[in-house]
C-alpha positions in Angstrom: 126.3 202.7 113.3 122.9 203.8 113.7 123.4 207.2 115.4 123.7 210.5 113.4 124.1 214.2 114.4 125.8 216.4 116.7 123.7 219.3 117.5 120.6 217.5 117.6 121.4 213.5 117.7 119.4 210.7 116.5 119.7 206.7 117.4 117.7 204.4 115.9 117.3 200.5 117.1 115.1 197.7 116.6 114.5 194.9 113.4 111.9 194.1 111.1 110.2 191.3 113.1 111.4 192.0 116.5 109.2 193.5 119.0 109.2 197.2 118.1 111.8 199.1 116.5 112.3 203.2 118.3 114.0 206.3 117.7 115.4 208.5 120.6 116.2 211.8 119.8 118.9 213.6 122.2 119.6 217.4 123.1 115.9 218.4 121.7 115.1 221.8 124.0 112.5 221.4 126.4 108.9 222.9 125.6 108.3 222.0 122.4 105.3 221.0 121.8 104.7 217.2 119.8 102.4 217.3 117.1 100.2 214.3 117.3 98.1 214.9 114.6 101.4 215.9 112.1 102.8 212.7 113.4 99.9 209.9 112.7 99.8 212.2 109.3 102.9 211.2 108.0 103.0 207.6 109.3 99.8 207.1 107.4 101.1 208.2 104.5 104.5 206.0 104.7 101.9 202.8 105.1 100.8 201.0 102.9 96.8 201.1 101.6 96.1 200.1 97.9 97.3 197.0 95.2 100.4 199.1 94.8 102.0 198.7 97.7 103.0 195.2 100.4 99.6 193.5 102.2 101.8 193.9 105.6 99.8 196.5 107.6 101.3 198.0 110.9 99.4 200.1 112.3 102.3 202.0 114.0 101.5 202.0 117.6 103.4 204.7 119.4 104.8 204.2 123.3 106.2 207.2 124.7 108.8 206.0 126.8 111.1 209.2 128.1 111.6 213.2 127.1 107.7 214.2 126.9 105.1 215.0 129.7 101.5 216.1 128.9 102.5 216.6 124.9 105.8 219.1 125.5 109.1 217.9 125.6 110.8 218.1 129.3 114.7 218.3 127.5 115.7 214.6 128.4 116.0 212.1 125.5 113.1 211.8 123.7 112.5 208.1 123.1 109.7 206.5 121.1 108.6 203.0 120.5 106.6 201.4 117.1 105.5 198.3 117.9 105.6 195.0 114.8 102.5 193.6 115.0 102.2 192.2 111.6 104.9 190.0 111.2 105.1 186.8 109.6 108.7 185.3 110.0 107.9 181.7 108.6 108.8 183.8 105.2 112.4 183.8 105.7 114.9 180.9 105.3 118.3 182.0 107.0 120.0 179.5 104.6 118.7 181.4 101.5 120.7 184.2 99.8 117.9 186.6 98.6 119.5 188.2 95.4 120.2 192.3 95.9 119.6 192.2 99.6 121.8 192.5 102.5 121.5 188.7 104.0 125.5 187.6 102.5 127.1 190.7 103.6 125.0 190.8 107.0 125.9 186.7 107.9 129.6 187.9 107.2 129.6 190.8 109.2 127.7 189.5 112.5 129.0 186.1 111.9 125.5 184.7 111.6 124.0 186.2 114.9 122.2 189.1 112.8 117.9 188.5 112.6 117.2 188.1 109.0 113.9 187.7 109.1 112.3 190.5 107.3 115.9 192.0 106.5 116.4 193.0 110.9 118.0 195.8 111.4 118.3 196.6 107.4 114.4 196.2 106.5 112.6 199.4 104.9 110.6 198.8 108.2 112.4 201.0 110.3 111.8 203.8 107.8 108.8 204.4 110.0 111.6 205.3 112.2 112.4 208.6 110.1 108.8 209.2 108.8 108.3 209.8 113.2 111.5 211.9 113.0 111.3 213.7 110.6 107.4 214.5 111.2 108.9 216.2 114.7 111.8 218.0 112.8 108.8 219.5 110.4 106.8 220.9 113.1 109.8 222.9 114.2 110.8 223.9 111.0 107.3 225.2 109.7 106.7 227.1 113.2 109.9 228.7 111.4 108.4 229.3 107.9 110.7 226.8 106.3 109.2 224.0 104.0 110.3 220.6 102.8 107.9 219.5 99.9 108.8 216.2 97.9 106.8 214.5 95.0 107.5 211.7 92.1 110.1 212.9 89.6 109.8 209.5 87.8 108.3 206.2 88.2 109.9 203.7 85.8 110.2 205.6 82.0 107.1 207.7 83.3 108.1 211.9 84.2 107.0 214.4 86.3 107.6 218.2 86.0 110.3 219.6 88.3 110.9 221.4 91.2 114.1 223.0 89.6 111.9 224.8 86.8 109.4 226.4 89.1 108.5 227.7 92.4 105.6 226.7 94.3 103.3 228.9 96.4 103.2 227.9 100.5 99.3 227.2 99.5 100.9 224.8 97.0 103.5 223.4 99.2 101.0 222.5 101.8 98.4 220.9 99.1 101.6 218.7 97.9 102.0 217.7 101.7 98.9 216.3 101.8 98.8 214.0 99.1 99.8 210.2 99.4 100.8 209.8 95.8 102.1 213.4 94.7 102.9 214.2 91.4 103.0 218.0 90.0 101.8 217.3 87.2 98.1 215.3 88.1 98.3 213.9 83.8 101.1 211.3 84.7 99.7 209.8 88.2 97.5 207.3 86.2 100.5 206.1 83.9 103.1 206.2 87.0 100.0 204.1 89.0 99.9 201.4 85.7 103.6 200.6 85.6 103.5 199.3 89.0 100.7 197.4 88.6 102.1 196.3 85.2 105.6 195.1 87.0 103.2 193.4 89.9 100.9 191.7 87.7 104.3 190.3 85.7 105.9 189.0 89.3 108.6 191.9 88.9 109.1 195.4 90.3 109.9 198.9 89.1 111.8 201.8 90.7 111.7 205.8 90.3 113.0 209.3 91.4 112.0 211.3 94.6 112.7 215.2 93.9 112.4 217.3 97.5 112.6 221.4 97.8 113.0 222.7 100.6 111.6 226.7 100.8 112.9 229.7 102.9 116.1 228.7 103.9 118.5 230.8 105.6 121.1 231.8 103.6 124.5 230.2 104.7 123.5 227.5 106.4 126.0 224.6 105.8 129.8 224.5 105.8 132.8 224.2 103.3 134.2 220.9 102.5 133.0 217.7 105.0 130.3 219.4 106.5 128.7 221.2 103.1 125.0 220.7 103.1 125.0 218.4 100.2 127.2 216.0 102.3 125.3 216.0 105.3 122.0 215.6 103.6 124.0 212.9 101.0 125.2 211.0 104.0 121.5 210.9 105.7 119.7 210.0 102.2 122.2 207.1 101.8 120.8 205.7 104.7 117.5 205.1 103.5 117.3 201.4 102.4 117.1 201.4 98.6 118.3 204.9 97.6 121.3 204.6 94.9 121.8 207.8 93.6 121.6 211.7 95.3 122.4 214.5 92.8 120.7 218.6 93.5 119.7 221.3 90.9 120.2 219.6 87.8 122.1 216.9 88.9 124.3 214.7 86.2 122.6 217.2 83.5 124.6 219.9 84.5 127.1 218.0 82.4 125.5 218.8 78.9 125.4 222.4 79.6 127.4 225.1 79.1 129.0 227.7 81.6 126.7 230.4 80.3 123.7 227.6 80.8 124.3 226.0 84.0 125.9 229.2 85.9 122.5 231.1 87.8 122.7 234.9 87.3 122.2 236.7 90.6 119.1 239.3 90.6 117.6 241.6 93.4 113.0 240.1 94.2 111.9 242.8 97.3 114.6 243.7 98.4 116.9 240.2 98.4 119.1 239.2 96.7 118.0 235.5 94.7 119.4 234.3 91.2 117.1 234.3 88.1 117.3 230.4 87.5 118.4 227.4 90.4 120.3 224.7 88.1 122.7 224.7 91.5 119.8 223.6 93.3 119.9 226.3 95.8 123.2 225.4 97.0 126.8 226.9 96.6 129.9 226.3 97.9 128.7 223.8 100.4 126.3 226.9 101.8 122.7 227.5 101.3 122.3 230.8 99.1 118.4 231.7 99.9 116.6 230.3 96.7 114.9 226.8 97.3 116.6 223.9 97.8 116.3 221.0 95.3 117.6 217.4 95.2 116.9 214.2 93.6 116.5 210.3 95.3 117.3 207.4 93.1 115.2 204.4 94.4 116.0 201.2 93.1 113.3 198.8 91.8 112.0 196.3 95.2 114.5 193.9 95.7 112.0 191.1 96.6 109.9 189.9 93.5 108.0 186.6 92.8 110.0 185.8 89.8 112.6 182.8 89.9 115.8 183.8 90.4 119.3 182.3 90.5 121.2 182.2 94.1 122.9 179.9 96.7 122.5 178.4 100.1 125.2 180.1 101.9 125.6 176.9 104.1 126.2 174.1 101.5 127.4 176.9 99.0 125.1 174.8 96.3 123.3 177.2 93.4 119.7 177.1 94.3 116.6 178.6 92.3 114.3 180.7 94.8 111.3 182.2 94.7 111.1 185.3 97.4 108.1 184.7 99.6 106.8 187.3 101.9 105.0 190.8 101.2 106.6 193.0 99.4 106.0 196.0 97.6 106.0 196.1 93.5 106.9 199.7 94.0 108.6 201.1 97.0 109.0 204.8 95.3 106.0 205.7 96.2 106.1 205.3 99.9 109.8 206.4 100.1 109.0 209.9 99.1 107.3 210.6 102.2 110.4 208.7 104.1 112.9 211.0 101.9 111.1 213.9 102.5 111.6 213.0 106.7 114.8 212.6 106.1 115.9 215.6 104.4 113.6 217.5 107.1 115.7 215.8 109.7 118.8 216.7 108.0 117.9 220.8 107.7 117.3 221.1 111.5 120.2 219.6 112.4 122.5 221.7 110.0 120.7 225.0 111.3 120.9 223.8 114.7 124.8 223.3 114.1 124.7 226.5 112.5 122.6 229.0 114.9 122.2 226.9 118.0 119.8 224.5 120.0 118.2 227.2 120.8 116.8 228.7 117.8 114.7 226.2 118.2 112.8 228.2 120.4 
């Protein structure tokens, strides 16, 4: 299924080398206004541009079909077309099993009528999808003084500072935004920059960690059980091709701490009531409790790499030895943090909006 949400629901549709892929976005209020400029802003910074990333360049045409009139919303479904212009589909051999991607499961499931060329409807291509989405959900949230900020926890064995241990100024959160490759620390962008090059240059790829906060939450947004915000934001993250592991706060090292450690001591900053340290990541009992929130992305290493590699022909079920062809990205880390910061920006406005109403968008 490619449709999320209730308060504010999403479909997404199209395939890698189809015509265009599109996002409609239903039950959006009327009047508000699309940022153009926030939009192109985090498309370009989902694209490709340098030896780290794939040579396929989209420029990300947008056709405004429905649910917009002279820049402001008019409250039908907003739908949005991005064309594939750069495709090049001789790449892909239906017959050809590529090792840690979706073509087996996909033949069995469709019963071989699904497009595989460039992966179809599974291909990191449609993340342009949520870097549109969530560049919308953004605008709204900001015009609310809420924040989502995301930046490179890890690339391969290389570390970053995190969110978890500090708080960042809104001049700081917007500098973050801004940046293609961001990293809070500036001393480890050179060595995260040489082990993807390093894993290119050897036919092979490398994966990493996206950490996002997001600032000035409500507190209380979210819901026990099903519906907590860790679920609901889990259950969106998932969906980003590539993404194996979600955790918040401190995550699986929560494990190695105490009680006395891990629990965060409540404490009274102008007025409200915040806790001293945010190893719970800002989130308790399912519910948002007013200090940032912070998760962590696992992104697996690119799928596609150069390097030989054992398969079969899923025709004449005889082992082959294949080669992926195509272009593909050595890294795909550092263009998913922009596509898992959309998400998780996505994600917020739909919970408040479950929460307070459509119409606290306004």
């Amino acid at each position: 299924m490619s449709t999320f949400g209730t308060a504010i629901p999403v479909s997404f549709f199209g395939e890698s080398h189809g015509p265009a892929i599109g996002l409609t976005i239903h039950h959006l209020p009327a009047g508000v206004v699309i940022d153009h400029n926030r939009i192109d802003a985090e498309l370009t910074k989902r694209r490709p541009k340098s030896a780290l990333s794939t040579p396929r360049q989209e420029q990300d045409q947008l056709q405004w079909i429905s649910g917009v009139k002279d820049g402001v919303t008019t409250g039908a479904p907003l739908t949005i077309l991005i064309e594939n212009a750069d495709t090049r589909s001789k790449d892909y051999k239906p017959d050809e099993l590529r090792p840690s991607h979706a073509d087996f499961a996909a033949n069995v499931k469709y019963h071989g009528f699904h497009d595989y060329r460039g992966g179809g409807h599974f291909s990191g291509r449609l993340t342009a999808i949520v870097s549109l989405l969530g560049a919308i959900a953004q605008s709204i949230l900001e015009a609310k003084g809420i924040y989502t900020v995301s930046h490179l926890r890890s690339i391969a064995t290389v570390d970053d500072d995190s969110f978890v241990d500090q708080t960042l100024s809104i001049s700081e959160i917007q500098a973050l935004q801004q940046l293609d490759f961001p990293v809070l620390n500036k001393a480890v962008q050179s060595s995260m920059e040489a082990a993807i090059l390093s894993a290119k240059d050897a036919g092979d790829s490398v994966g990493g960690i996206v950490e996002t906060a997001v600032y000035q939450l409500p507190v209380g947004i979210g819901e026990p059980f099903f519906d907590s915000m860790e679920s609901v934001l889990s259950h969106l993250i998932f969906s980003i091709p590539a993404v194996k592991g979600v955790s918040f706060g401190r995550g699986f090292e929560i494990t190695t701490m105490k009680g006395s450690q891990a629990n965060d001591p409540f404490t009274v900053v102008d007025g409200n009531i915040r806790t001293t340290s945010n190893n719970s990541g800002g989130i308790q009992g399912g519910l948002t409790n007013g200090m940032p929130l912070v998760l962590q992305v696992a992104i697996k290493p690119t799928s596609s790499i150069s390097l030989s590699q054992q398969s079969v022909n899923q025709t004449t079920k005889e082992p082959i030895q294949m080669n992926v062809e195509g272009r593909h990205d050595p890294a795909i880390v550092n263009r998913a943090v922009h596509v898992v910061n959309a998400m998780t920006a996505y994600g917020i406005l739909e919970m408040i909006c479950q929460s307070e109403g459509r119409q606290w968008i306004r």
